[in-house]
C-alpha positions in Angstrom: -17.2 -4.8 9.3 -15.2 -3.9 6.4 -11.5 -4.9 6.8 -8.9 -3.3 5.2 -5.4 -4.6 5.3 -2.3 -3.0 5.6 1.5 -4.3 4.6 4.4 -3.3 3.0 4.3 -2.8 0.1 0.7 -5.0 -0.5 -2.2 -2.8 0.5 -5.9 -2.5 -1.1 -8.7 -1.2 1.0 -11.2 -3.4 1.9 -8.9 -6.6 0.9 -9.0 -9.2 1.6 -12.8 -10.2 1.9 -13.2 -13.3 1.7 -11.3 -16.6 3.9 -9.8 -17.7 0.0 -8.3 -13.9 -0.9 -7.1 -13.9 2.9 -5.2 -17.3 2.3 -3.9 -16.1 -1.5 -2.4 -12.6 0.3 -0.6 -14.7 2.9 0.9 -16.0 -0.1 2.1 -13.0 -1.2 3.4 -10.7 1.7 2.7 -11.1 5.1 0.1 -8.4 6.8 1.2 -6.7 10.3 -1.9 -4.6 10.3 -6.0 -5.4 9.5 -8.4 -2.6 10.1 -12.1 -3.5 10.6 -14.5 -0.5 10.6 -17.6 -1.0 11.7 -20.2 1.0 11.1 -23.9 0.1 11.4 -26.2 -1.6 8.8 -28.4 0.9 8.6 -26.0 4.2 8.0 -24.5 1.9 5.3 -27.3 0.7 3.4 -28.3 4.3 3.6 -25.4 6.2 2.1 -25.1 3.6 -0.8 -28.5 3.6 -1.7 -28.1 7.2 -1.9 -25.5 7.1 -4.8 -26.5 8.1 -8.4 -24.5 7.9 -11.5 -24.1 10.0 -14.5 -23.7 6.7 -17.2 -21.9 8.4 -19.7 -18.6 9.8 -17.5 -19.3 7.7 -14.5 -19.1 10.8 -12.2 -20.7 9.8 -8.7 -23.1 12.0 -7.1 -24.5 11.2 -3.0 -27.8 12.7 -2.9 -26.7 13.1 1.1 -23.4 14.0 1.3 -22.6 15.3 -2.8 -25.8 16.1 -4.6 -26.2 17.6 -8.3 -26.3 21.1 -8.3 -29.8 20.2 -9.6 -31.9 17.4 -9.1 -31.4 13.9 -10.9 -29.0 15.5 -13.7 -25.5 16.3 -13.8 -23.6 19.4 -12.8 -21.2 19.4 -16.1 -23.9 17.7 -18.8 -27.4 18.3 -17.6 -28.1 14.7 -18.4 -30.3 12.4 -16.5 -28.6 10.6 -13.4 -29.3 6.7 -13.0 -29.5 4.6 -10.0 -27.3 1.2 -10.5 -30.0 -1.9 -9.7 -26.6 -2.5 -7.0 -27.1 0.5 -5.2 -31.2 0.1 -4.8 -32.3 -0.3 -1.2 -32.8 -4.1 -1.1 -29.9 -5.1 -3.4 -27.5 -3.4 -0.8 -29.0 -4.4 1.8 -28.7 -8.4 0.1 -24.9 -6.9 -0.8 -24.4 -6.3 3.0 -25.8 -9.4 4.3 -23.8 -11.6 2.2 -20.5 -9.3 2.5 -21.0 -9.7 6.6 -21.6 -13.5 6.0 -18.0 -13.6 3.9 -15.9 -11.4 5.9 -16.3 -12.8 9.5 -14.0 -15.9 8.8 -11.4 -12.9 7.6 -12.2 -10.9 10.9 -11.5 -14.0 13.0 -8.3 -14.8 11.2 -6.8 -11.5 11.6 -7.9 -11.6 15.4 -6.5 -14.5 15.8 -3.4 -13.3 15.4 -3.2 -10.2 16.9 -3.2 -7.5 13.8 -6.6 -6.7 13.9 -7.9 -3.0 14.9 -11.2 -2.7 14.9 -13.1 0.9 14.9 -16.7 1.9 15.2 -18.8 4.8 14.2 -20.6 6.4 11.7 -18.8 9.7 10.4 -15.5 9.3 8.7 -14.0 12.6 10.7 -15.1 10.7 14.1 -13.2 7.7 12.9 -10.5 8.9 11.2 -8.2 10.6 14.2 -8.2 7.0 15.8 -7.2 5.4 12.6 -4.8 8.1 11.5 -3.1 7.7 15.2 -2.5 4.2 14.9 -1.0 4.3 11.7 1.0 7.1 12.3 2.1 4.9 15.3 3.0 2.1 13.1 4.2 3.9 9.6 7.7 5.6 9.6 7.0 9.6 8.4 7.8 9.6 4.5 10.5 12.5 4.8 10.8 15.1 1.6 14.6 15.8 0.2 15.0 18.5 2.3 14.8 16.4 5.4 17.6 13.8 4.7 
């Protein structure tokens, strides 16, 4: 479950995560809207192992879903790609466990008291219609100059 909270004007994606940074926001701005997206351990864990680095720029490559044109080196250099030691199998997999472990105080919290949304799946364009809708739902349209 990866919360991500929403109020005006304080939002951060996947903020707060822990019970302390949930309490310190409440002291900042009051939240009308959490959004929990869970997607399974395993689809996770898969698409971060699967990020590689280019040291040097920091440009981010997903060997799934935005690989090098070719193989371990980058497009714009031709220099070898790395694997953080963060984004190896078992320390994501460690990195999820504990994140799960710190987060479901935050996810009862925001339950608690009614602002929490909660969607499940594994693709982002699956998701994102449901998400979109309800904050469409709760956001006023930003309208242009033309339209005041």
């Amino acid at each position: 479950r990866f919360p991500a909270a929403h109020s005006r004007p304080c939002a951060r994606p996947g903020f707060p995560r822990t019970l302390g940074q949930a309490q310190a926001l409440d002291g900042i701005c009051q939240l009308d809207l959490v959004i929990s997206l869970n997607i399974p351990f395993e689809t996770l864990k898969d698409r971060l192992s699967a990020r590689w680095v280019h040291p040097a720029s920091g440009r981010v490559y997903n060997m799934d879903f935005n690989p090098p044109q070719s193989q371990g080196v980058d497009d714009l250099t031709g220099e070898p790609l790395v694997q953080r030691d963060e984004d190896r199998p078992e320390a994501v997999a460690a990195r999820l466990r504990k994140y799960k472990d710190a987060a479901k105080p935050v996810i009862e919290l925001y339950k608690s008291r009614g602002i929490l949304h909660s969607f499940s799946g594994t693709e982002t364009n699956k998701i994102w219609p449901y998400v979109y809708s309800l904050l469409s739902s709760r956001i006023p349209p930003i309208l242009s100059e033309e339209e005041h």
